[in-house]
N, C-alpha and C positions, 0 to 999 in steps of 0.2 A: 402541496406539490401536485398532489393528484387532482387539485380543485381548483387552482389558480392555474397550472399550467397545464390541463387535463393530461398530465400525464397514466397510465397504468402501472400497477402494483410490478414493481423486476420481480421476475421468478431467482433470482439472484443477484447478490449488491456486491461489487467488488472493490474491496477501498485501496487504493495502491498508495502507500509510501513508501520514502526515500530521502535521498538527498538533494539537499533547495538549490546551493550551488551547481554550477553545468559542470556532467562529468560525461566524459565518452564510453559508451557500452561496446564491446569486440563486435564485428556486424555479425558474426553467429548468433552469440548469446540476443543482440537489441532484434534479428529476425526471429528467433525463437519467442520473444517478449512479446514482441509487435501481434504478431499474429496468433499465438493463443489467445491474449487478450479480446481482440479481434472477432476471432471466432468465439469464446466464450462471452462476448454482449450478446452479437447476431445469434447464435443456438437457442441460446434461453430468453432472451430479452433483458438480458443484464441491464443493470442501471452500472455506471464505473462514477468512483468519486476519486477525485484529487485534492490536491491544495490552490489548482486553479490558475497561478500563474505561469509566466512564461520561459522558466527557467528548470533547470534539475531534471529529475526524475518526470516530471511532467512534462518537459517539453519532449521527452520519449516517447510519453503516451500520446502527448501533441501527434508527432511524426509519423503514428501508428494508423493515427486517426485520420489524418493527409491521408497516405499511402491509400486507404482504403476509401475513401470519400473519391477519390482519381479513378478507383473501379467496382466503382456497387453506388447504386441509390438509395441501398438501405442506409437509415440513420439509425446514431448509437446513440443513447442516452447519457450524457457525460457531463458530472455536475461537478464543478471548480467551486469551492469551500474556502474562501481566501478571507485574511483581516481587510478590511477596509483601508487602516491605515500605512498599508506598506504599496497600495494599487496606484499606479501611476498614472495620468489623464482622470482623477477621479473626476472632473468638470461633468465629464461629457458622460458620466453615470448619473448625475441627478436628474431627477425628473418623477413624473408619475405618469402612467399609462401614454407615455412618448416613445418612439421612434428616435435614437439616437447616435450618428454616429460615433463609431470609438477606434481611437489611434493606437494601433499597437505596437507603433514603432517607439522602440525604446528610445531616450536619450542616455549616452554610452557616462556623462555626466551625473545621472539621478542614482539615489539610492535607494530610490523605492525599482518597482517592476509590474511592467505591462498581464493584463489579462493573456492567457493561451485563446487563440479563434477560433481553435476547431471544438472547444468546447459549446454541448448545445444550451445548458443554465449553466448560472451563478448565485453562489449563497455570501454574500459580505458581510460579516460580522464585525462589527465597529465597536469596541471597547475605552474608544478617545485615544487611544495611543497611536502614536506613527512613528512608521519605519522597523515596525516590530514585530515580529509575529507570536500566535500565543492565542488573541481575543477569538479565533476560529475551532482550537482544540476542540474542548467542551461543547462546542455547538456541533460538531461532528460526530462526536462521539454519542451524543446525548439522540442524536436525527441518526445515527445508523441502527442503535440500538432498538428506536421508536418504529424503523422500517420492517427489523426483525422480527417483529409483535404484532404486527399485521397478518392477516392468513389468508394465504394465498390459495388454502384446499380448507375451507370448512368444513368438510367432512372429517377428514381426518385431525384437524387442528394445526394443520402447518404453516408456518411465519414464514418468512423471508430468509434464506439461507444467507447468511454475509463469511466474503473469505478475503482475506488482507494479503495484500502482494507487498512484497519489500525487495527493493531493488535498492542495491547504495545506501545511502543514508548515513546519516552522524549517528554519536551516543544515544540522542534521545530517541530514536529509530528502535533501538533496543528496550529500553523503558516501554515503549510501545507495546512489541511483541508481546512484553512478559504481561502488560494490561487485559490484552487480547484473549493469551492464553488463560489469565485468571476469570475472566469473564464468565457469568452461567445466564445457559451453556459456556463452554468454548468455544472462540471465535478461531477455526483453522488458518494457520499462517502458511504463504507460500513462500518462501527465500529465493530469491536466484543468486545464485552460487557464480563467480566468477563478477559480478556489477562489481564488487569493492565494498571497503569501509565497514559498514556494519552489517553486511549481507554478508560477508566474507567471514569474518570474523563470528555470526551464527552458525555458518556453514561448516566450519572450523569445528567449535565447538559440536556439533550436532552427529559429526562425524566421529569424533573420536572421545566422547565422555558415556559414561556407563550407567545402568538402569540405577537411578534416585539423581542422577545429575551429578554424579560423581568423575575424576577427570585424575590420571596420575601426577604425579608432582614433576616430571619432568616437562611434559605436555601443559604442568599449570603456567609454571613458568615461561614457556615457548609465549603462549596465551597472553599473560600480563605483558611480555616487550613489546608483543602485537600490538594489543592494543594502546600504551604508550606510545608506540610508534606513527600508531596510525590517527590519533587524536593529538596528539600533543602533549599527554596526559603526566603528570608527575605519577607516582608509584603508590600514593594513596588514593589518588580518581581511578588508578587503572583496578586499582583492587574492589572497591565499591563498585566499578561498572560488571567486574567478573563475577564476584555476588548475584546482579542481577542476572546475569547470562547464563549463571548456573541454574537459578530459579525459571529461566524461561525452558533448559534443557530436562529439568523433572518433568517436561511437558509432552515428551515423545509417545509416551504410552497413551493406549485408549483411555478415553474416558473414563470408564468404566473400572479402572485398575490392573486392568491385565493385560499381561507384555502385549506388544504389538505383532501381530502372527500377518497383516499384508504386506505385501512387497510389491510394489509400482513399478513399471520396468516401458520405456518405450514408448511415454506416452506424453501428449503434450501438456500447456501448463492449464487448460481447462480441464481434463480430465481429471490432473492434478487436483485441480482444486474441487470438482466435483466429487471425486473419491475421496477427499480429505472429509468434506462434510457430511456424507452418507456415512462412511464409517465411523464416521465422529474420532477421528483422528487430529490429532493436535498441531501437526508440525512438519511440512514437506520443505524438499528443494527441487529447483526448477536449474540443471547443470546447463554447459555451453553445448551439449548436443540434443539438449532438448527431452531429454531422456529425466521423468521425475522418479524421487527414490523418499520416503519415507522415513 
């Protein structure tokens, strides 16, 4: 990336997921989104990754990126990490060192989906299969992690800070989180509280379970209809998912093992996520006033 597209090393990589389906954000919370985001590329020189196309959670990021392209000439570095096989107009992506135009108007007919335009690269990972997604996972994971191991301060030894945004998202939004958190280091998560789905239902949890990821029984059960409710889940998937959720909630404390003594008050979600990493804190929310909490 740094060599084919001379790109520069991000002083921070910001991975945002969510959910692939289009869902609507309250215009509070999507301006609170918009513009941390926003300012957290332009401050640091962030690199943002997504899933790349034109739908969900990304077409959020999409719109943040408009919004801002319509007043500044600064460019954000924003790399779309999509399967091959789910990208629609592939034609018009073949090629080698071509100039190509590309269609991004969906057909409301297809089951695959259009590239996002405001994105400035694309990473396609083609695994033969289509209409599926999945062959990008691991190539994401495996390229954020390789970004973090880079040093950006030789002197001191320091790599590339990465912090994961989740907005919305399905079940496996959650399986996510809890990968992130287990990661070494820890990859700090930021939640927006109020998007839905599986941002909600972390935020849930995050809020009201106790040091080791502990939660009362009346609150588990609240917990298990939620989330039944809000997947479709029969009451053995809802319990398996809650397992995991608990496991991502052992995650609130420092690093380090010892309770968490900061408290975030008032500040947006760069800050957020910037304070999340310095302290080596595991696990924020980003509310509908914008205000992040620990």
């Amino acid at each position: 990336m740094t060599k084919e597209w001379q790109l520069e090393l991000p002083k921070l990589l910001i991975s945002v997921h969510g959910g692939l389906q289009n869902f609507e954000l309250q215009p509070k919370l999507k301006q609170v989104f918009g513009k941390g985001l926003i300012k957290a590329a332009m401050t640091t020189g962030a690199w943002i990754f997504t899933g790349g196309v034109n739908t969900g959670v990304i077409r959020h990021v999409g719109d943040a990126l408009k919004d801002h392209a319509s007043k500044s000439r600064g460019k954000i570095c924003t790399i779309g990490i999509a399967p091959w096989g789910i990208v629609e107009n592939q034609e018009d992506l073949i090629g080698k060192d071509v100039v190509r135009p590309y269609q991004t108007m969906s057909n409301p007919m297809s089951k695959l989906t259009v590239l996002n335009s405001m994105h400035s690269h694309f990473i396609l990972a083609d695994n033969g299969t289509t209409g599926k997604y999945g062959a990008e996972v691991k190539l994401r994971r495996h390229l954020e992690k390789h970004i973090s191991l880079q040093k950006i301060n030789t002197r001191i030894g320091q790599g590339v800070p990465v912090v994961a945004l989740i907005v919305e998202g399905g079940p496996n939004v959650i399986s996510i989180v809890l990968e992130y958190l287990r990661d070494t280091p820890p990859v700090p998560v930021v939640i927006c509280d109020g998007s839905g789905r599986a941002s909600d239902i972390l935020a849930f949890g995050h809020k009201y379970s106790e040091e080791g990821g502990l939660i009362n029984e009346s609150l588990r059960d609240q917990l298990l209809v939620t989330i039944q409710k809000t997947f479709t889940y029969t009451r053995t998937q809802a319990q398996h998912l809650f397992i995991i959720l608990m496991e991502c909630m052992k995650k609130k404390e420092l690093v380090s093992g010892r309770r968490q003594q900061l408290c975030i008050h008032h500040w947006d979600y760069f800050e957020c996520a910037v304070e999340l990493h310095e302290k080596q804190l595991s696990l924020g929310l980003l509310s509908h006033s914008g205000k992040a909490t620990p």
